[in-house]
Backbone bond lengths (Angstrom), bond angles and torsions (degrees), N, CA, C in turn:
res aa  C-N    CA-C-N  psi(-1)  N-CA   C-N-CA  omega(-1)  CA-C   N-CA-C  phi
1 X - - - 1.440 - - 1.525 109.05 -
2 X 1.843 101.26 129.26 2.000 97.05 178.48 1.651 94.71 -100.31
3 X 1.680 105.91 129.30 1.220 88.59 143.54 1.574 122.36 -130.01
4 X 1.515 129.08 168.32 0.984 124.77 -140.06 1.449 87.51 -113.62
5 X 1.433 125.29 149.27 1.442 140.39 177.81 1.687 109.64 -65.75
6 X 0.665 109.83 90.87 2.064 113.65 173.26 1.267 115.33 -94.80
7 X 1.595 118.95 32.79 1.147 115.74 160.73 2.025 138.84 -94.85
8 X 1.238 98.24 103.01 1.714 108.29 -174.60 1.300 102.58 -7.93
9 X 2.022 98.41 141.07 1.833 94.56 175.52 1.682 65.49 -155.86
10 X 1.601 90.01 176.35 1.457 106.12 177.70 1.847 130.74 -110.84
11 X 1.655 110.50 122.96 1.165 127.93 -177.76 1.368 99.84 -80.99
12 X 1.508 94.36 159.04 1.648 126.74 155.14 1.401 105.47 -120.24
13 X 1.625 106.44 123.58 1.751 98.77 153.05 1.587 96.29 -107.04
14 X 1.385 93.19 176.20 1.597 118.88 -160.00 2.300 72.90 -126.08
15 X 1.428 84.81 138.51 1.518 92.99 -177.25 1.657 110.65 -140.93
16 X 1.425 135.41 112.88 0.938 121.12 -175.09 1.802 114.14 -121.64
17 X 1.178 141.78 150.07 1.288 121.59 -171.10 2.222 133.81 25.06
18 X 1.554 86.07 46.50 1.537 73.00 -169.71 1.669 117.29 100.50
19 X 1.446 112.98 -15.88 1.627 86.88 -157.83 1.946 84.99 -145.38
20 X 1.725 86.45 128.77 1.695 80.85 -177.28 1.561 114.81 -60.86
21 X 1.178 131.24 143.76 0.970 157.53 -166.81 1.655 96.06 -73.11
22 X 1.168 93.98 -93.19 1.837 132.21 -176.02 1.609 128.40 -137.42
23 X 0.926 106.33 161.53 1.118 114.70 177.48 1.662 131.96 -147.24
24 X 1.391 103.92 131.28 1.356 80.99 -158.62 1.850 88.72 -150.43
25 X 1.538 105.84 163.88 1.718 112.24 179.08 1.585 113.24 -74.87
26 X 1.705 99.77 126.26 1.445 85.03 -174.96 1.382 133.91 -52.84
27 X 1.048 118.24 154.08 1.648 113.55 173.41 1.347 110.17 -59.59
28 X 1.448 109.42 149.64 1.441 127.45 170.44 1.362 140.88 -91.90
29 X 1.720 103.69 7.03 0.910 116.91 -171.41 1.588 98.10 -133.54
30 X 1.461 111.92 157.27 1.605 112.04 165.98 1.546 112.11 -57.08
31 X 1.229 100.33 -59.32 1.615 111.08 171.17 1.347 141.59 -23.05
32 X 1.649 99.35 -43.72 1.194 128.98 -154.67 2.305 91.35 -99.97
33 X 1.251 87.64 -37.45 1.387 100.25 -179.73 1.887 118.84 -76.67
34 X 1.289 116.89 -37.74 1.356 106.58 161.80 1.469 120.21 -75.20
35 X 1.623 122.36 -40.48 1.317 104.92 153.16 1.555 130.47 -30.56
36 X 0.884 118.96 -41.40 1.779 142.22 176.62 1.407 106.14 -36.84
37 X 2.200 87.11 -73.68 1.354 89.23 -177.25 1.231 136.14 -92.59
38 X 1.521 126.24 7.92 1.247 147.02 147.43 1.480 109.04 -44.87
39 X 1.061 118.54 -43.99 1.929 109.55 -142.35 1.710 61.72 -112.81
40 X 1.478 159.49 -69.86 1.360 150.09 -160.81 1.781 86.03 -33.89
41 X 1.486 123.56 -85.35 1.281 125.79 178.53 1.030 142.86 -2.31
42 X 1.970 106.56 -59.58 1.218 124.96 -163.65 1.975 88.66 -85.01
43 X 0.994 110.39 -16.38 1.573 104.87 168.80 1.056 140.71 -84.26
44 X 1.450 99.05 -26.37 1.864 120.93 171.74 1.737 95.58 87.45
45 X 1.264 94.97 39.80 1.761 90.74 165.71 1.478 108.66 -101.54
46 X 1.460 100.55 155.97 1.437 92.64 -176.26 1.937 92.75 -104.09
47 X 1.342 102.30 162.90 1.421 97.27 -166.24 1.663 103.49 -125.34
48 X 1.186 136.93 120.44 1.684 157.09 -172.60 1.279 113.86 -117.42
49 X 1.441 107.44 100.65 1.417 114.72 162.05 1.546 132.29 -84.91
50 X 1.123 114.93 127.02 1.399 115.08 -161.88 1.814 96.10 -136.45
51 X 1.527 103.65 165.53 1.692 114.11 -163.25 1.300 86.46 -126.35
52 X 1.802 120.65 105.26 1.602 93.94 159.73 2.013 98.44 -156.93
53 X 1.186 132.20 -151.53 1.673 110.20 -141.74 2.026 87.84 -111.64
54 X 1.447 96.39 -21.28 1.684 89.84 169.99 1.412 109.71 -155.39
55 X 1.273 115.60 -165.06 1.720 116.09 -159.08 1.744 84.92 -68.63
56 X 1.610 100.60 -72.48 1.489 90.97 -172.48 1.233 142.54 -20.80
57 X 1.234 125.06 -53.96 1.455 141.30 146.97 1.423 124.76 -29.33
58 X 1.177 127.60 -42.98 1.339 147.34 166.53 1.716 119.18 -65.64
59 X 1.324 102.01 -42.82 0.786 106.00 164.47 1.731 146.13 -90.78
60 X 1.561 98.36 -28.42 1.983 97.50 132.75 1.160 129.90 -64.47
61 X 1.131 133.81 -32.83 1.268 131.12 167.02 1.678 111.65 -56.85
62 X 1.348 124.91 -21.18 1.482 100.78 -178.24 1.517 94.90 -109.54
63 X 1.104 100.47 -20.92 1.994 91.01 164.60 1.353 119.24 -51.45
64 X 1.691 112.66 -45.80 1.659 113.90 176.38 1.054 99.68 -55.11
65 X 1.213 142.95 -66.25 1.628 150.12 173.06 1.733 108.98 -7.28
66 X 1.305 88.37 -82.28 1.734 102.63 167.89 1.823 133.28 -29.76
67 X 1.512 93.97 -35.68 1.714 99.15 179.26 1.167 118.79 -61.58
């Protein structure tokens, strides 16, 4: 029997006019995280961190946000 880890970790979506962009697991590093929000910036994305068990999830969750 597989079972799969469903324990909460933390997303970034990338958000631009209303409509999530992307989504992706936050970085783990500082490093890895101002790159993030540099190049989010230089795009004019707005950037939403959310805690949830996979992208999908993360990413309804900042859609509810959005309404």
């Amino acid at each position: 029997m597989v079972t799969l880890d469903k324990a909460p970790r933390p997303f970034i979506a990338l958000v631009q006019d209303g409509t999530v962009i992307n989504t992706v697991a936050a970085p783990t590093t500082d490093r890895a995280a101002e790159e993030l929000y540099v190049e989010a910036f230089t795009h004019c994305l707005e950037v939403h961190e959310v805690t949830a068990i996979d992208r999908f999830e993360a990413h309804t969750q900042v859609l509810a946000t959005l309404v």
